[in-house]
C-alpha positions in Angstrom: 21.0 0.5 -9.3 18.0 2.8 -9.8 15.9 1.8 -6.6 17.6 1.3 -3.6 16.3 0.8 -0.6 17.5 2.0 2.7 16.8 0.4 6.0 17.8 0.3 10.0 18.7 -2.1 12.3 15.9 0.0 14.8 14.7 3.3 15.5 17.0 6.3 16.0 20.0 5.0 13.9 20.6 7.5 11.6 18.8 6.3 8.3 17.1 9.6 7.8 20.4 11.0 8.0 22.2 8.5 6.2 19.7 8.6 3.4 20.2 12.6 2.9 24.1 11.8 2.7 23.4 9.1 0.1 21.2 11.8 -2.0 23.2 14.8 -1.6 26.6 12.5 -2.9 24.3 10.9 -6.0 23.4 14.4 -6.3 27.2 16.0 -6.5 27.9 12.6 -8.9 25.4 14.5 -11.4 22.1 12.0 -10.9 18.5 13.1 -10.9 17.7 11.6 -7.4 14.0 11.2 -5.9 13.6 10.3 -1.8 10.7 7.8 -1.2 9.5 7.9 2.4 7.0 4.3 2.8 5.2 5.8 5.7 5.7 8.6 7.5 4.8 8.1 11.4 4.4 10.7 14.3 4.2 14.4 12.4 0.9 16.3 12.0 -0.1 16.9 8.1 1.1 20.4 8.5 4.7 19.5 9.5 8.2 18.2 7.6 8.6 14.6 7.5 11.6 12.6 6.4 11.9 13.2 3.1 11.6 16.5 3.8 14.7 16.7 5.6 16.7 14.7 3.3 15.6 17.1 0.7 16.9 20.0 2.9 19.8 18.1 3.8 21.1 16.9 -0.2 19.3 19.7 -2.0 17.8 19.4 -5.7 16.0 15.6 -4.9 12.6 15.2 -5.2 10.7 14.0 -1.9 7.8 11.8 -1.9 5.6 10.0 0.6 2.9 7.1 0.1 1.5 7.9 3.6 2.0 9.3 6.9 0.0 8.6 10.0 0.4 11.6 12.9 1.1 9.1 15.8 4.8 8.2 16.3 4.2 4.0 16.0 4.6 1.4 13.5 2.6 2.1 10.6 0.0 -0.6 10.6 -0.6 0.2 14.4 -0.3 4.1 13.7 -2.9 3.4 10.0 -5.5 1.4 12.5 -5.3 4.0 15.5 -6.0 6.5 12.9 -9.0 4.6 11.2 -6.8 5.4 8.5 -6.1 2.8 5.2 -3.0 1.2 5.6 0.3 1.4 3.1 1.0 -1.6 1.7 4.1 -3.0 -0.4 2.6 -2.8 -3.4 1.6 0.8 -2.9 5.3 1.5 -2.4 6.4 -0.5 -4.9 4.5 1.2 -7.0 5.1 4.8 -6.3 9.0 3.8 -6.5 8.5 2.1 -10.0 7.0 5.6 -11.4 9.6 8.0 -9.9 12.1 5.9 -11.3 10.9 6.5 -14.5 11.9 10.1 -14.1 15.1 10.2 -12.0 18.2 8.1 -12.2 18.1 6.9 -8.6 15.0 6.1 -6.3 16.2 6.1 -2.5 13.0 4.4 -0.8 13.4 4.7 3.4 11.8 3.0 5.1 10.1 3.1 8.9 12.0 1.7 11.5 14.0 -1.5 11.2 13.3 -4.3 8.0 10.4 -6.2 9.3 8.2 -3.1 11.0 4.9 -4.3 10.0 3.1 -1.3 7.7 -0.3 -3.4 7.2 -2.8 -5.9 9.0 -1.0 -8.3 6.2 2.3 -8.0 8.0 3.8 -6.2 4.8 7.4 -4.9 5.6 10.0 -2.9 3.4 11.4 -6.5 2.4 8.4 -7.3 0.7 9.0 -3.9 -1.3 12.7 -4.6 -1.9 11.5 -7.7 -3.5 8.2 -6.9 -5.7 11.1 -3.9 -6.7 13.9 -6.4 -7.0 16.1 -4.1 -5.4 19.0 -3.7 -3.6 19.0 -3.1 0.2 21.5 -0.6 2.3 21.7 -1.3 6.3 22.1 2.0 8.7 23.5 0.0 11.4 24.7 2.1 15.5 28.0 1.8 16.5 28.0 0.9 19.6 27.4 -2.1 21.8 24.1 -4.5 20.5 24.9 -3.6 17.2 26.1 -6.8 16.4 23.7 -8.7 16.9 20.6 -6.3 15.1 22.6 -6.0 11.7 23.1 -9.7 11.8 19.4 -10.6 12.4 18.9 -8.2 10.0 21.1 -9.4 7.1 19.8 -13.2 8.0 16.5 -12.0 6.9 17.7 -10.4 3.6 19.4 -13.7 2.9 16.6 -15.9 3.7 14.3 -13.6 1.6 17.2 -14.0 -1.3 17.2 -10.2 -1.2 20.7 -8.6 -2.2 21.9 -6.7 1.1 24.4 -4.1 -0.9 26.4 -3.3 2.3 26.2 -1.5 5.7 26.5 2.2 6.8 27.3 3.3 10.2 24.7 6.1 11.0 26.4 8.1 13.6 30.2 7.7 14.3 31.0 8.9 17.8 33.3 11.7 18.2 35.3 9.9 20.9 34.5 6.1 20.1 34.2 3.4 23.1 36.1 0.2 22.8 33.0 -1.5 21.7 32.5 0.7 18.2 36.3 0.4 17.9 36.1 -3.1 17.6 32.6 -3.0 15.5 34.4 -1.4 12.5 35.9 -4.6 12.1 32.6 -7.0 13.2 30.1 -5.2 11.5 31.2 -6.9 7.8 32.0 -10.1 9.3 28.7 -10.4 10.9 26.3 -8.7 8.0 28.3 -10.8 5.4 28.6 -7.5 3.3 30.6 -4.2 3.2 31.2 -1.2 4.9 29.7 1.4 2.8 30.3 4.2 5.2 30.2 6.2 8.7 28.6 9.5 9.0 30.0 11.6 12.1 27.5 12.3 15.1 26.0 15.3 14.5 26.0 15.4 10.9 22.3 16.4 10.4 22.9 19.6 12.5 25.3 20.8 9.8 24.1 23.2 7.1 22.7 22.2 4.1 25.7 23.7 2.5 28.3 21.8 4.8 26.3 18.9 4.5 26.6 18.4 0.7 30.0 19.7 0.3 31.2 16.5 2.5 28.9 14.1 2.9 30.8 12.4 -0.3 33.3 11.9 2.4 31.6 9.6 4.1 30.5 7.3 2.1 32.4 4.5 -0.9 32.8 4.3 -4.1 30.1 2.2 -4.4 27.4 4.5 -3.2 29.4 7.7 -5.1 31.5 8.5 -2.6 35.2 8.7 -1.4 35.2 7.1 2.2 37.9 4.9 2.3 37.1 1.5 4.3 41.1 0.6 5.0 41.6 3.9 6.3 39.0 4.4 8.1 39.4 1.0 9.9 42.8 1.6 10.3 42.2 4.7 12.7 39.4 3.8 14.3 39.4 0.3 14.8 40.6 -1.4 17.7 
């Protein structure tokens, strides 16, 4: 696996984060890891991006970016209210493909959920997942309406024949509702894939130090890690 591409099921899920815990655990496994950001929306050229807080977050990665755009909107509507070119897959693709000739695992994040629209072409990260014919991890909430994105969401990998590698839960409540209880248990039905993982609310706010000496924690085997999925759903699950 030396692209990987990381998604959301929306805005605000916790992929930034999730993508930092990912980094910092291939990191701690001994892998050369670069962080890919497809477009950057809604920070000034002068200010950090995404990839610049993964890179904070999981230490020695190195952090790209095709593009950023300083309005805090799609990219193709941020790249035309700009009068700026647009990215488009093949850009990404193509900035991923070369990093990975350097680094044993390419993390490429993407804006938003799967199908946010980067040009006037209506290019999306699953049209770089597949010029990249690589896998696909889902940040999915944990709350109520989760369902129902990371389904839609894994449809659209399956109709694309795209390999959806599993789903993460971006922000695990300290005191979980009824309705994330019972999501621990729907989220892998529903995505048709596993649960990779749960990151604790709050975990960007740790240190970089705290961050990287746990985030192995919270995420499986498959991803580096030593989150156990049986456990987990055994104490949180309703």
């Amino acid at each position: 696996m030396p692209i990987l591409v990381i998604t959301g099921t929306g805005t605000e899920v916790g992929k930034t984060v999730t993508t930092a815990a990912v980094a910092a655990t291939a990191v701690a496994a001994g892998r050369s890891v670069a962080v890919l950001k497809a477009a950057q929306t809604g920070v000034r050229p002068d200010e950090r991006g995404d990839a610049d807080e993964v890179a904070r977050l999981a230490g020695a990665v190195t952090a790209a970016e095709v593009a950023r755009f300083p309005e805090p909107l799609a990219p193709g509507t941020a790249a035309r209210r700009a009068g700026m070119p647009p990215v488009r897959p093949q850009d990404v693709a193509e900035a991923a493909a070369k990093l990975a000739t350097g680094h044993d695992l390419v993390l490429v994040e993407g804006a938003g959920g799967l199908l946010v629209r980067f040009d006037e072409a209506g290019g999306t990260l699953a049209d770089v997942a597949r010029l990249l014919n690589a896998p696909v991890l889902v940040v999915a909430s944990a709350g109520l309406g989760t369902l129902n994105t990371t389904e839609l969401t894994a449809r659209e990998l399956r109709l694309r024949e795209l390999e959806l590698l599993g789903v993460v839960i971006g922000s695990w409540p300290d005191s979980p509702d009824l309705a994330s209880r019972c999501n621990v248990a729907d989220l892998p039905e529903v995505a048709g894939a596993p649960l990779l993982g749960a990151l604790p609310a709050g975990a960007g706010a740790l240190s970089p130090a705290d961050f990287r000496a746990v985030a192995p924690s919270w995420l499986s085997a498959r991803l580096d890690g030593n989150w156990d999925a049986e456990a987990f759903r055994a104490r949180e699950a309703a």
